[in-house]
C-alpha positions as CSV (number, residue, x, y, z in Angstrom):
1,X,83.4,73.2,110.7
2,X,84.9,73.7,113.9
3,X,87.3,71.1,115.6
4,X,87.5,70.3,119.4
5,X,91.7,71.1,119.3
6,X,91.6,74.4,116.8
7,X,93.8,77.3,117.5
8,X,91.6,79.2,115.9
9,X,87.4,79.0,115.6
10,X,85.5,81.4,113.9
11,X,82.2,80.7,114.4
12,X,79.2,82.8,112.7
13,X,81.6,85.8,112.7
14,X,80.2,88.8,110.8
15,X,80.5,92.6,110.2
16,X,78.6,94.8,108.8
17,X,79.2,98.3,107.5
18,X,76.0,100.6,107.3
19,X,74.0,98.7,105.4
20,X,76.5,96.1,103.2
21,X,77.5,92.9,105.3
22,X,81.7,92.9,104.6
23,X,81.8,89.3,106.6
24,X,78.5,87.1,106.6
25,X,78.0,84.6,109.3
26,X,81.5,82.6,108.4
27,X,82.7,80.2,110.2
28,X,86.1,77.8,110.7
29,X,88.7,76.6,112.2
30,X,92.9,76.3,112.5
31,X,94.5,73.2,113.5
32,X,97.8,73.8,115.3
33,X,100.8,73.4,112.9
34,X,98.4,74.0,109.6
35,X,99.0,76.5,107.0
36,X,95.2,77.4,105.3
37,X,94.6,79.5,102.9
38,X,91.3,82.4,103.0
39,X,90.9,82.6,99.5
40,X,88.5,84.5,97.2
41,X,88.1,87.5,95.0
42,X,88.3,91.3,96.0
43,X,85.9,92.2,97.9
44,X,85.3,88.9,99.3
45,X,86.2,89.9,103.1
46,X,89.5,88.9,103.6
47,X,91.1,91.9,104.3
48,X,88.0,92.4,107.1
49,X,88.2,89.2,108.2
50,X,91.6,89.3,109.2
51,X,91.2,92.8,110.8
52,X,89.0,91.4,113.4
53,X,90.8,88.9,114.0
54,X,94.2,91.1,114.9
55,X,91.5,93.0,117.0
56,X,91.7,95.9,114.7
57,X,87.7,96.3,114.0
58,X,85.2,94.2,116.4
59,X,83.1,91.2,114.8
60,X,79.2,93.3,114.4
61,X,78.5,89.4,115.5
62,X,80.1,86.4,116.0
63,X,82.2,84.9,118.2
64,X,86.7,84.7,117.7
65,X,88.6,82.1,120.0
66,X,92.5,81.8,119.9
67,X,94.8,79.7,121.7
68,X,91.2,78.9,124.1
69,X,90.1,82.6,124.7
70,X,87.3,84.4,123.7
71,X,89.7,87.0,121.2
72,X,87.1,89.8,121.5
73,X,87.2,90.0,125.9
74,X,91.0,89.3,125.9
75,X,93.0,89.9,122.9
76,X,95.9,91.5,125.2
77,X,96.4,88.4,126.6
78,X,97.0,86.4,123.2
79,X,98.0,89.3,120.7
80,X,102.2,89.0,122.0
81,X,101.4,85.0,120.7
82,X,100.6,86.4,117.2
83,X,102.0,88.8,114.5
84,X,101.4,89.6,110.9
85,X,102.2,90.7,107.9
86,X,101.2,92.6,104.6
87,X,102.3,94.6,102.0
88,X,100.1,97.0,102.3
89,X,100.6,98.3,105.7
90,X,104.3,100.3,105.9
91,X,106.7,100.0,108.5
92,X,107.5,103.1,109.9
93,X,110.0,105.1,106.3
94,X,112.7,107.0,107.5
95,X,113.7,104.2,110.4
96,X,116.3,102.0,109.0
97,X,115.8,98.5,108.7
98,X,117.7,97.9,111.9
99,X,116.0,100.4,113.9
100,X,112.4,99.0,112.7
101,X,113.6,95.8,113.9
102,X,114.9,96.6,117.2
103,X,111.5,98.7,117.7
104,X,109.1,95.8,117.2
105,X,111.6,93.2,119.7
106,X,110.7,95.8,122.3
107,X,107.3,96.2,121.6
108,X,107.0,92.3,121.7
109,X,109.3,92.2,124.7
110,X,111.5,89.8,123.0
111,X,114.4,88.4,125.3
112,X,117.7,88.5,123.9
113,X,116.5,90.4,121.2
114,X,120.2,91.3,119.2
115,X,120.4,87.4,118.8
116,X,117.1,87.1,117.4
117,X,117.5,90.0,114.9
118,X,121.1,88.8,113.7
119,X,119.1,85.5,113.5
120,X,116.2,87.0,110.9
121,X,119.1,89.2,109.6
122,X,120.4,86.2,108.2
123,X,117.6,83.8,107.6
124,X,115.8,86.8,105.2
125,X,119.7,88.0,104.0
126,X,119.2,91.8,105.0
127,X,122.6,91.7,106.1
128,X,123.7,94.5,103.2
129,X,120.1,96.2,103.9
130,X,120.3,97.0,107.8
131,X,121.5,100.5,107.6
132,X,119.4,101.5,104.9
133,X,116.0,103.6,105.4
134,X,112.9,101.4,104.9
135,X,111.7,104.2,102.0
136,X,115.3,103.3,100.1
137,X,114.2,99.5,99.5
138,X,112.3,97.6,96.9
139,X,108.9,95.9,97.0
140,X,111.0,92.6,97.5
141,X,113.4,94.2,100.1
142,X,110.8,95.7,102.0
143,X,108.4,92.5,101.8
144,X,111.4,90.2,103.0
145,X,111.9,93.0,106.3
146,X,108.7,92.9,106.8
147,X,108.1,89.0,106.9
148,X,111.4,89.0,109.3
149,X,109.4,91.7,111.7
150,X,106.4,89.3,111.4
151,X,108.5,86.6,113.3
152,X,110.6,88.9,115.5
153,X,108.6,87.3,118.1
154,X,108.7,83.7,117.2
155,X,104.6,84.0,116.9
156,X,102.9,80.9,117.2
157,X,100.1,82.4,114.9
158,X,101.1,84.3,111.5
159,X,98.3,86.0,109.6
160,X,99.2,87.2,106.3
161,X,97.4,89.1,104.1
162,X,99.0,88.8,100.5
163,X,102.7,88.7,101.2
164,X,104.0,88.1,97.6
165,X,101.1,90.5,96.1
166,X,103.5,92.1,93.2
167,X,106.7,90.5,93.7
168,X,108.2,88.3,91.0
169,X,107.7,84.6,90.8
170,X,111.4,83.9,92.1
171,X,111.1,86.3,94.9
172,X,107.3,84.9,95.6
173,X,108.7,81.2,95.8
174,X,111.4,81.9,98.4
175,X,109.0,83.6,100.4
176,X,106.9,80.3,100.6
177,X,109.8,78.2,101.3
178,X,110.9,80.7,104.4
179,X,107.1,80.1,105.3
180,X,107.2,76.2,105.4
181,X,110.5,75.8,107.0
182,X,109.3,78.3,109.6
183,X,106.1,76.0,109.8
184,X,108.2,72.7,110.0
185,X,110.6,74.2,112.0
186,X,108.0,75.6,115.6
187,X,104.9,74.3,114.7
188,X,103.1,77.5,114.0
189,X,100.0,77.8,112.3
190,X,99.4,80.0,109.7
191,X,96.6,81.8,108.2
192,X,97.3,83.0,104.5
193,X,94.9,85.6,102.6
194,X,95.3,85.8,98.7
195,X,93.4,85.9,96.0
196,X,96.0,84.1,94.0
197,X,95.0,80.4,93.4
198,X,97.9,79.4,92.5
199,X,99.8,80.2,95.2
200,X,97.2,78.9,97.7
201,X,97.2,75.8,96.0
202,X,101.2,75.5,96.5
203,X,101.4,76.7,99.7
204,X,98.0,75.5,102.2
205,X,97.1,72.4,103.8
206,X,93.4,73.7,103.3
207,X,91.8,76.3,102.2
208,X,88.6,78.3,102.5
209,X,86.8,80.0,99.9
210,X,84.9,83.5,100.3
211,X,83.1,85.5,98.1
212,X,81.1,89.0,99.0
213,X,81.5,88.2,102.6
214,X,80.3,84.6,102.6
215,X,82.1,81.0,103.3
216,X,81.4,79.1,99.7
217,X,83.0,76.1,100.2
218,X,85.9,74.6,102.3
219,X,88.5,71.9,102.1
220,X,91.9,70.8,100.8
221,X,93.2,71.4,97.8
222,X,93.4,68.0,96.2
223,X,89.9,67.9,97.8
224,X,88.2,70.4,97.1
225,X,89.0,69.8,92.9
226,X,88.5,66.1,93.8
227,X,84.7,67.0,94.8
228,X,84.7,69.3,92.0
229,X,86.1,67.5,89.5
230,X,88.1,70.5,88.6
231,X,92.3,70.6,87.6
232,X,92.9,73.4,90.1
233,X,91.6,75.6,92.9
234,X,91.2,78.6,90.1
235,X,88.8,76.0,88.4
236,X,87.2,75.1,91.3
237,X,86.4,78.9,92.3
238,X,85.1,79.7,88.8
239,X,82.4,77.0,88.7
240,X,81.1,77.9,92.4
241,X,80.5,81.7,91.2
242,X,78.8,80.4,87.4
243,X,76.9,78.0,90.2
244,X,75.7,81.2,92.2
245,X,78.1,80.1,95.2
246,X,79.1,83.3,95.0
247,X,76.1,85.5,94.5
């Protein structure tokens, strides 16, 4: 469903590789100030969905418009408004962890930009970890750099594509918490991909559900096992699929 004052509206967007459809006509939208989560299995399109919409592949079809422009025609002028973050893309190894941070203020122009790092330095504690090669760190070290490059800009949308995916549950819940306050604290809006229901469930003011490239059902939380008469979102996806929701 798309909404008159969205951020973000996905509408019908879909790509194909050869002959296998990775995204499938989905559509939504992204309030300003919302946290929602794109949830579903592997291989459910997430990872591609996301890609197009950092500009990274182009929609086969489908239409992407962010902050009022059509993404496709003018993602330059909307991309230094954004930023993102995954643990599965590196940052570069043998830089140390204030040289990676200095690199990505200048490539997002940030003004004042020692302020802002000795601001994330001590918001994500890498105080101990600055001098230290990216390759040195753990997966919790290098997630919790990586989340403070995601905001290096102040980005007033965040795309995330499993942040926590292998950390431990301490680690994971103190990554939420630095994700809320940075909600509550500029009003960004936030798009998180997992395939962890759990976390979703904690973490999203809505959520939509994919599976093999298609949108299967959308909502909040508490909604969405409201309507399904289900005790979590885990439950919730389950019975779609044993319905054929996700066939």
């Amino acid at each position: 469903m798309i909404k008159p004052d969205s951020l973000l509206e996905v509408d019908r967007l879909s790509k194909r590789f050869r002959s296998k459809w990775a995204v499938n006509e989905l559509s939504f939208s992204l309030s300003p100030g919302s946290i929602m989560g794109l949830l579903g299995g592997n291989g459910a399109g997430k990872t591609t969905t996301l890609s197009m919409l950092l500009g990274l592949l182009e929609p086969t079809s489908g239409s992407i418009r962010l902050f009022g422009h059509d993404f496709v025609k003018n993602r330059h002028t909307v991309l230094h408004r954004m930023n993102f973050c995954s643990p599965y893309v590196d940052l570069p190894q043998r830089l140390t962890v204030r040289e990676n941070l200095r690199v990505f203020a200048r490539l997002y122009g940030v003004d004042n930009s020692s302020a802002r790092i000795e601001e994330l330095t001590a918001d994500f504690r890498l105080l101990e970890l600055m001098d230290q090669p990216i390759r040195r760190l753990s997966s919790g070290q290098k997630t919790r750099v990586s989340l403070a490059k995601a905001l290096i800009n102040q980005p007033e949308f965040l795309l995330l594509d499993e942040p926590t995916a292998s950390l431990s549950p301490d680690v994971s819940q103190w990554i939420r918490q630095r994700l809320r306050d940075y909600r509550d604290q500029t009003g960004a809006s936030i798009l998180f991909a997992s395939h962890d229901m759990r976390e979703v469930e904690l973490l999203c003011d809505e959520v939509v559900m994919m599976s093999h490239g298609r949108l299967i059902e959308q909502g909040s939380p508490q909604d969405l096992q409201d309507r399904h008469q289900r005790g979590s979102l885990e439950e919730v996806f389950l019975a779609l699929n044993e319905q054929g929701g996700g066939a």
